[in-house]
C-alpha positions as CSV (number, residue, x, y, z in Angstrom):
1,X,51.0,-51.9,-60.9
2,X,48.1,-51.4,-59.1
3,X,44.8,-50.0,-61.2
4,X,44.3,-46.4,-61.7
5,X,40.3,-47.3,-62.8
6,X,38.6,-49.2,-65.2
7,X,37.5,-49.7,-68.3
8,X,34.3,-51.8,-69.5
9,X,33.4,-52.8,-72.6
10,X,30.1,-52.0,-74.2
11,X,27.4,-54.7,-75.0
12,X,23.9,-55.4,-74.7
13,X,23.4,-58.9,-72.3
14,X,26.9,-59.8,-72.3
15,X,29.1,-59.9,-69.4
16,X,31.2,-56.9,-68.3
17,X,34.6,-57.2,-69.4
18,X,36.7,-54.4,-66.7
19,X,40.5,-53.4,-68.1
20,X,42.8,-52.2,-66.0
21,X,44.2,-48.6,-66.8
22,X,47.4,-46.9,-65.6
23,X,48.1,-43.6,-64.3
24,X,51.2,-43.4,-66.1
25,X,51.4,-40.9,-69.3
26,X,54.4,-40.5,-71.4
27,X,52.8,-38.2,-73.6
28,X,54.1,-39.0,-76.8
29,X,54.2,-36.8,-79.5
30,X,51.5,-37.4,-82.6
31,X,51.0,-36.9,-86.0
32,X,47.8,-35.9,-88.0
33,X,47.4,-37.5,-91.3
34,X,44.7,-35.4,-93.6
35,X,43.6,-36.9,-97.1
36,X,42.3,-33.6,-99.0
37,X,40.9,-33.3,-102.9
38,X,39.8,-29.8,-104.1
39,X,38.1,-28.6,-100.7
40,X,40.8,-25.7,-99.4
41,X,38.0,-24.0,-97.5
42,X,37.1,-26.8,-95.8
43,X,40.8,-28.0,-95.2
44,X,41.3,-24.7,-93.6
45,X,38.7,-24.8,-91.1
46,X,39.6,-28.0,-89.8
47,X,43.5,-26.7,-89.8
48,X,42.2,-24.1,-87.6
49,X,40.6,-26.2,-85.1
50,X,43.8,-28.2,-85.3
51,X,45.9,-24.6,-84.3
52,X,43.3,-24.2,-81.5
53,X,44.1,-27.5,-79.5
54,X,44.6,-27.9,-76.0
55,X,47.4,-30.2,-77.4
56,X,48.3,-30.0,-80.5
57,X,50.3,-32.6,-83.0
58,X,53.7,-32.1,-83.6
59,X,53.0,-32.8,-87.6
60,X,50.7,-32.5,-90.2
61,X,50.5,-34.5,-92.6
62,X,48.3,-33.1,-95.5
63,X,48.3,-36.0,-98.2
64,X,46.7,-34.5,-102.0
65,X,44.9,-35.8,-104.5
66,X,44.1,-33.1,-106.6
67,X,45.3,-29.3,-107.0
68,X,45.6,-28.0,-102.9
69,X,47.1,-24.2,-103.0
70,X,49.2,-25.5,-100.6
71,X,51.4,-22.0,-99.8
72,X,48.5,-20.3,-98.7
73,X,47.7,-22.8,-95.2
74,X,50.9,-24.2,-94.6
75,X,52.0,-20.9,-92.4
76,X,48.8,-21.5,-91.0
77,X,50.5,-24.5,-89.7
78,X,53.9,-23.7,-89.2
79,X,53.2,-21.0,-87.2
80,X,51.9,-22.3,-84.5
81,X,54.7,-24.1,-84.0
82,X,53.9,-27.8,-86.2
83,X,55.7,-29.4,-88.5
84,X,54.3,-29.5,-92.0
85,X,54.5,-32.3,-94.9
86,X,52.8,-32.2,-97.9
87,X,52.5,-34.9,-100.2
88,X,50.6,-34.8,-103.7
89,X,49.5,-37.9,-105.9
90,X,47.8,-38.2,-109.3
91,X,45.0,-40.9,-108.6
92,X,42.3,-41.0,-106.0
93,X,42.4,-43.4,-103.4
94,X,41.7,-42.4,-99.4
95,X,43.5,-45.4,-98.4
96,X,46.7,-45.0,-100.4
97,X,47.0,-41.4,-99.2
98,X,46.1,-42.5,-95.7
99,X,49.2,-45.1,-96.0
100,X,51.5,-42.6,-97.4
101,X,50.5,-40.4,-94.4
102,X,51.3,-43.2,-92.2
103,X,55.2,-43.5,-94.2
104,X,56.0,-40.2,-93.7
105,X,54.9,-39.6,-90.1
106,X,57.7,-39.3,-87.8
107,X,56.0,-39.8,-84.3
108,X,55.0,-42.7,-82.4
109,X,51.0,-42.1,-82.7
110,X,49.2,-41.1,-86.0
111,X,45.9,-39.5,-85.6
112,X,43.4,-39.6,-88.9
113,X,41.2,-36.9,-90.0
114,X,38.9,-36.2,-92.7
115,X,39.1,-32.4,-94.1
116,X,35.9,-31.4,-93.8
117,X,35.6,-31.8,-90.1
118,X,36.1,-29.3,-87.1
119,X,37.4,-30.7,-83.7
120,X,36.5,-29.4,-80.4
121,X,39.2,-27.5,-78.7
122,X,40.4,-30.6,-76.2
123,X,39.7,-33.1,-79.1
124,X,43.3,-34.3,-79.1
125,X,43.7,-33.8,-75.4
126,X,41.0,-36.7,-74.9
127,X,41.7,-39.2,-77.8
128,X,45.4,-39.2,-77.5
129,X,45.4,-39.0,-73.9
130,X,43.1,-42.0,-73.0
131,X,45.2,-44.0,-76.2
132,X,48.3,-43.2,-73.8
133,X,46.7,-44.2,-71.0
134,X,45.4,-47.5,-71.6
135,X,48.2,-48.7,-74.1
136,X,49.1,-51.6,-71.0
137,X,46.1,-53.1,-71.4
138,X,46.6,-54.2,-74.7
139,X,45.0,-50.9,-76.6
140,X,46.1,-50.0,-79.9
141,X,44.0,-47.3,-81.1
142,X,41.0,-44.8,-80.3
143,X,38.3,-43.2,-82.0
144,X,36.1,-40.4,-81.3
145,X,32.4,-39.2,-81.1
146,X,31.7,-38.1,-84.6
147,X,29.2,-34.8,-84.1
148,X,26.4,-33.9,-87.4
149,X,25.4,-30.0,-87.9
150,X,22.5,-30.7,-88.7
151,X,20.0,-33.0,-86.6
152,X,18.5,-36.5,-88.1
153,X,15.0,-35.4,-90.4
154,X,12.1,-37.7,-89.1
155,X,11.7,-39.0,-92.1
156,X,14.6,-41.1,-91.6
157,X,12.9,-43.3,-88.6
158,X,11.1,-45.5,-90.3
159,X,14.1,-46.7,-92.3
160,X,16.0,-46.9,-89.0
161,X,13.2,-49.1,-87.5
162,X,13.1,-51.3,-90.2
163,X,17.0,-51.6,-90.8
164,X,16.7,-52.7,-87.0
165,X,14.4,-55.4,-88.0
166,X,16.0,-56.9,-90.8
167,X,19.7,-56.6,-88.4
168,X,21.1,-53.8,-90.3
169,X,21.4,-51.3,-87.0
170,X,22.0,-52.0,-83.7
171,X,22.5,-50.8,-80.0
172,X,26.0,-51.7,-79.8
173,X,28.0,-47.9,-80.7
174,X,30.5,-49.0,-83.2
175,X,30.3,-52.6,-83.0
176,X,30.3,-55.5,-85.6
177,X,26.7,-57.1,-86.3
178,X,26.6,-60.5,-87.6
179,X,24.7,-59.7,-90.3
180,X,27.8,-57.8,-91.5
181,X,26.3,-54.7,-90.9
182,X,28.0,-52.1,-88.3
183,X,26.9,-50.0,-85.8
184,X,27.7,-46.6,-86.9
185,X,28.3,-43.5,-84.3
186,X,25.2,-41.9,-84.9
187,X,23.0,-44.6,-84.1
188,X,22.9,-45.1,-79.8
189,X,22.2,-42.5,-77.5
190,X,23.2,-42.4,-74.2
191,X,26.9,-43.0,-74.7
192,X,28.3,-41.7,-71.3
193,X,31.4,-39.7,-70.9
194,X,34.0,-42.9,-70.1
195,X,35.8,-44.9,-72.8
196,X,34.6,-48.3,-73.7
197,X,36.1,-51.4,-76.3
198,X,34.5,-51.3,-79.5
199,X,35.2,-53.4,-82.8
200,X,36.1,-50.8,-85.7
201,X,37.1,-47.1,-85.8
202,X,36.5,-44.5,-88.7
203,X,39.3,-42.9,-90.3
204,X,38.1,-39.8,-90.1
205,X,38.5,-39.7,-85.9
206,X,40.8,-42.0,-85.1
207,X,44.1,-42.6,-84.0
208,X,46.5,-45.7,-83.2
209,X,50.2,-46.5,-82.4
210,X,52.3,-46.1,-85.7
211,X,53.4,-49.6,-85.8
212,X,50.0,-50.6,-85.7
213,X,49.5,-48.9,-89.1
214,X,52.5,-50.2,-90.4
215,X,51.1,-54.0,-89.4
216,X,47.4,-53.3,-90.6
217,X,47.6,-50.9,-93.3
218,X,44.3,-49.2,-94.9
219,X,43.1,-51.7,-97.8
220,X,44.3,-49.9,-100.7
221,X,41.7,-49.7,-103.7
222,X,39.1,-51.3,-101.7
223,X,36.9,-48.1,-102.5
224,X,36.7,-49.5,-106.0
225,X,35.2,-52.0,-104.5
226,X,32.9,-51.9,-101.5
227,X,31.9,-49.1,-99.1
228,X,33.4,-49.6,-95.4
229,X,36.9,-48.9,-96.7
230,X,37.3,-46.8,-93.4
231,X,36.4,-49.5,-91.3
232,X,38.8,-52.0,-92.3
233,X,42.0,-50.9,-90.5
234,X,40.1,-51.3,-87.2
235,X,38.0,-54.4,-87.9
236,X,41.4,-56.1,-88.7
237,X,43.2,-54.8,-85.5
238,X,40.5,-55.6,-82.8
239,X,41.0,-58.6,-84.0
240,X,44.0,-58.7,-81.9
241,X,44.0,-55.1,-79.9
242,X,41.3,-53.2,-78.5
243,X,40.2,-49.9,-79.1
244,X,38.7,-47.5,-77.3
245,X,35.4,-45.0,-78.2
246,X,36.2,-41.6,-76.5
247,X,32.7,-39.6,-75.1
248,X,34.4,-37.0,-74.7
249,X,36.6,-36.3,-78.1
250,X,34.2,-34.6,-80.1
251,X,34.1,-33.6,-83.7
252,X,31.8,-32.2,-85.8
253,X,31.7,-33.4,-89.5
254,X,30.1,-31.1,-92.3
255,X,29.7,-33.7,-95.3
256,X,31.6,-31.5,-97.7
257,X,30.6,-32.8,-101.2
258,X,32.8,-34.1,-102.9
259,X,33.6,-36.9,-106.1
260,X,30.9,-39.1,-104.6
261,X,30.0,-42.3,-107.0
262,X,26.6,-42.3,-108.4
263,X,23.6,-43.7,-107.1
264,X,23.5,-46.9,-108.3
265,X,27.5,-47.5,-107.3
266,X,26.3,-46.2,-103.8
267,X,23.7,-49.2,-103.5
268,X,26.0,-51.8,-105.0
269,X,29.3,-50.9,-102.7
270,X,27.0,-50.9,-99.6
271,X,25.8,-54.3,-100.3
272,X,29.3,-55.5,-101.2
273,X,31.1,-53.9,-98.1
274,X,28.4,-56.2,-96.0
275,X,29.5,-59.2,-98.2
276,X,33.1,-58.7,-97.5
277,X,33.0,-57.7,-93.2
278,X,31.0,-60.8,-92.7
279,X,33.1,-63.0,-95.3
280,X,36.1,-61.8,-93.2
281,X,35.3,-60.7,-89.7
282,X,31.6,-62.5,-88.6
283,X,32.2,-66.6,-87.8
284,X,31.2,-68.6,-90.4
285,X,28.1,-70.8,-88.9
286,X,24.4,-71.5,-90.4
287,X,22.8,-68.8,-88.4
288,X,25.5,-66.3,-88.8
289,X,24.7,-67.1,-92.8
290,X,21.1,-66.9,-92.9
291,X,21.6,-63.4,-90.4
292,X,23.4,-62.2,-93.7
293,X,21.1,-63.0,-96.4
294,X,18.4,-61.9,-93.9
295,X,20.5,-58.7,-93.8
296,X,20.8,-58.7,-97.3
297,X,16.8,-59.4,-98.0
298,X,16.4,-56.3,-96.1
299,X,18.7,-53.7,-97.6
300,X,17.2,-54.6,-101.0
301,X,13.9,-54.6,-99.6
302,X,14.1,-50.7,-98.2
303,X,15.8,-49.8,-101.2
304,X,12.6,-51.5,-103.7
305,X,10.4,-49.3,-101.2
306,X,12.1,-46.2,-101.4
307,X,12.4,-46.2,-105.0
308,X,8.4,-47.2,-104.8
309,X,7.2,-44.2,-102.8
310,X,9.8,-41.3,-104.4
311,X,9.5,-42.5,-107.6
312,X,12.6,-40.8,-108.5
313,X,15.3,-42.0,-111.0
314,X,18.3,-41.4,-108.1
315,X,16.0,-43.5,-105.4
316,X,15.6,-46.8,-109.0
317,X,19.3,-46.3,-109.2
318,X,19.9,-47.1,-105.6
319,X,17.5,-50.1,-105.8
320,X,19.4,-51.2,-109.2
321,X,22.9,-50.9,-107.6
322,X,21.6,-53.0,-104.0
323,X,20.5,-55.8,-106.2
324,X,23.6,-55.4,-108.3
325,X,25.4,-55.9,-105.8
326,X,23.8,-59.2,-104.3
327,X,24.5,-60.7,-107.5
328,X,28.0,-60.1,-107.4
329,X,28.4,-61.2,-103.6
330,X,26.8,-64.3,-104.8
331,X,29.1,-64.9,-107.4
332,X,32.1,-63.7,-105.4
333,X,30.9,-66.4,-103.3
334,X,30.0,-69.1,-105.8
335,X,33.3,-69.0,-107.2
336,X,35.9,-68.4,-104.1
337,X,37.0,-65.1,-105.2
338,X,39.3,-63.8,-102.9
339,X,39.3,-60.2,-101.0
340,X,42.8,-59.3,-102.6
341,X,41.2,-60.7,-106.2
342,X,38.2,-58.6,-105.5
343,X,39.8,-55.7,-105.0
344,X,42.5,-56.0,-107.7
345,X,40.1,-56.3,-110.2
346,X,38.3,-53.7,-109.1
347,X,40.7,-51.6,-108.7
348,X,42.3,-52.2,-112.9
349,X,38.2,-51.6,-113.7
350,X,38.8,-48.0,-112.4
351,X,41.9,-47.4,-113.9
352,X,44.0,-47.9,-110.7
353,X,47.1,-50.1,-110.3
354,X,48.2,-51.0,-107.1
355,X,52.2,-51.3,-107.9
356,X,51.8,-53.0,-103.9
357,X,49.0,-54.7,-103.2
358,X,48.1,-53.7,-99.4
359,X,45.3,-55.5,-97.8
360,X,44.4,-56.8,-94.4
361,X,46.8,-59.8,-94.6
362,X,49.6,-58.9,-96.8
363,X,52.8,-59.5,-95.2
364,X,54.9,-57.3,-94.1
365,X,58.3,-56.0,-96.2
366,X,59.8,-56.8,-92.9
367,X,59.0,-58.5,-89.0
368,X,56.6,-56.3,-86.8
369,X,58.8,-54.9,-84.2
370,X,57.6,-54.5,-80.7
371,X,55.0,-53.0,-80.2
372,X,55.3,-49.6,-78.1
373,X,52.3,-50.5,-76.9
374,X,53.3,-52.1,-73.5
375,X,51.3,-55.4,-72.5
376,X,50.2,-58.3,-74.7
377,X,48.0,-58.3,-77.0
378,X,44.8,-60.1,-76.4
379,X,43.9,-63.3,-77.8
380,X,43.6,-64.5,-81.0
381,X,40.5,-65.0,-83.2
């Protein structure tokens, strides 16, 4: 089939990888999975922008883990014409309830959303439609430009500089450093308006082929863990697939507060999740190793100097939990432990048992069918 356009892959120095895309669109029908706990107001703004699509889902999937008044926004819902599902657990987990959302979709695409976010009005007109579009090229999911209300203070340049030095940040939007580190959407300018490859999507704008959940589900009780939880799903698939960054599907996210860990588990799951991206995604070489602890040298270095010049006891916790967590990397290393083990562990220190164990390798209950993806995937690691 001859090529509609073309698609290039983002990179600094590297060669220009062009994808052919197709003009063909069968536009399939979508689901919206929605992990909520205790923020109804919030849920019901970004239901609203939902309603207010260009092209809207034909299901919601609203997946609780605490006490939604759930009678009060599913006509919300319903009346504009979507299907509504509403499932409640007892024990918080994002990734559990993003996997249940995934079992009880019944379309071929599942878009993810965080509750406290508001998408623009052709949001679901761009992601889904440039997931359709380039699904013969081997794409499997897309994610979108995540918008802040409220711009960067300038008190945060400094730390960007010197997280830059020490290969914590860098130019690459959404991409996988090999200190471990990623390259998070608010951190390159200049983005464009076409769609480009990237390494790892976040959960809260994002959506992929169905299957493609079912074969790389979310990490359950990985938040017990290590921060990044979000990121897993697509780290694992571009492993394989690619996904696409889409300019032009925008959403703004609000930062509701919510049951955030303390300061000191902040420090040590942010150190961890860069332990466990590079132990499974970066190639193990000598310089890829000395990038980490490099990486490592400089997270605890910025968290010593922040606690330094605050001199506050939530800035020492931070510090305290960085260097927590180096020691348990080290040790995680020392000894062999395993990402499942981890995790497991983890997870029974919380409280949580994981009746399943769902990671990024676990094999399936059954054989992956076909993807309904169209071409091959591409190669291998």
């Amino acid at each position: 089939m001859a090529p509609f356009g073309a698609l290039k892959r983002s990179g600094t120095g590297g060669a220009t990888e062009a994808l052919s895309m197709t003009a063909e669109d069968n536009g399939h029908s979508f689901s919206v999975v929605i992990p909520t706990r205790d923020r109804p107001a919030d849920l019901r703004r970004c239901l609203e922008s939902i309603v207010a699509q260009n092209r809207r889902p034909a299901q919601v999937v609203v997946v609780d883990d605490g006490h939604l008044a759930f009678d009060a926004l599913k006509p919300l819902v319903e009346q504009a014409g979507i299907e509504w599902t509403y499932l409640r657990k007892d024990r918080l987990d994002r990734n559990r309830a993003r996997n249940l959302g995934v079992a009880a979709s019944t379309h071929p695409i599942v878009a993810f959303l965080d509750d406290d976010v508001a998408l623009e009005k052709d949001y679901f007109e761009q992601l889904i439609g440039a997931l359709e579009r380039f699904r013969r090229v081997g794409v499997a999911g897309a994610t979108a430009c995540v918008r802040s209300p409220r711009p960067m203070p300038w008190t945060r340049w400094p730390v960007h500089a010197a997280e830059r030095f020490f290969g914590l940040r860098g130019r690459r939007l959404c991409g996988l450093l090999s200190s471990g580190f990623c390259a998070d959407f608010d951190e390159t300018d200049h983005i464009g308006n076409e769609p480009f490859d990237v390494d790892y999507s976040s959960a809260g704008s994002c959506a992929y082929f169905r299957d493609i959940c079912r074969q790389y589900p979310y990490p359950e009780g990985y938040a017990f863990l290590a921060a990044g939880d979000d990121k897993m799903l697509g780290l694992s698939v571009s492993r394989h697939w690619r996904t696409l960054f889409v300019p032009r599907a925008r959403l703004t996210h609000y930062h509701a507060p919510g049951a955030r860990p303390s300061k000191a588990t902040e420090g040590e799951r942010r150190l961890l999740g860069m332990y466990w991206t590079w132990r499974r995604f970066v190639r193990p070489t000598p310089l890829g190793t000395l990038r980490f602890l490099w990486g490592c040298a400089g997270l605890m270095t910025i968290g010593l100097s922040g606690a330094l010049i605050r001199m506050s006891g939530r800035h020492w916790a931070y510090a305290g939990g960085v260097f927590r967590g180096f020691g348990k990397a080290l040790s995680y290393w020392a000894r062999g432990v395993t990402f499942q083990d981890a995790v497991d562990e983890a997870a029974r220190r919380n409280g949580e048992i994981i009746e399943t164990p769902v990671g990024l390798d676990s094999p399936l209950p059954h054989e992956p069918q076909e993807l309904p993806i169209g071409g091959g995937p591409k190669g291998g690691d």
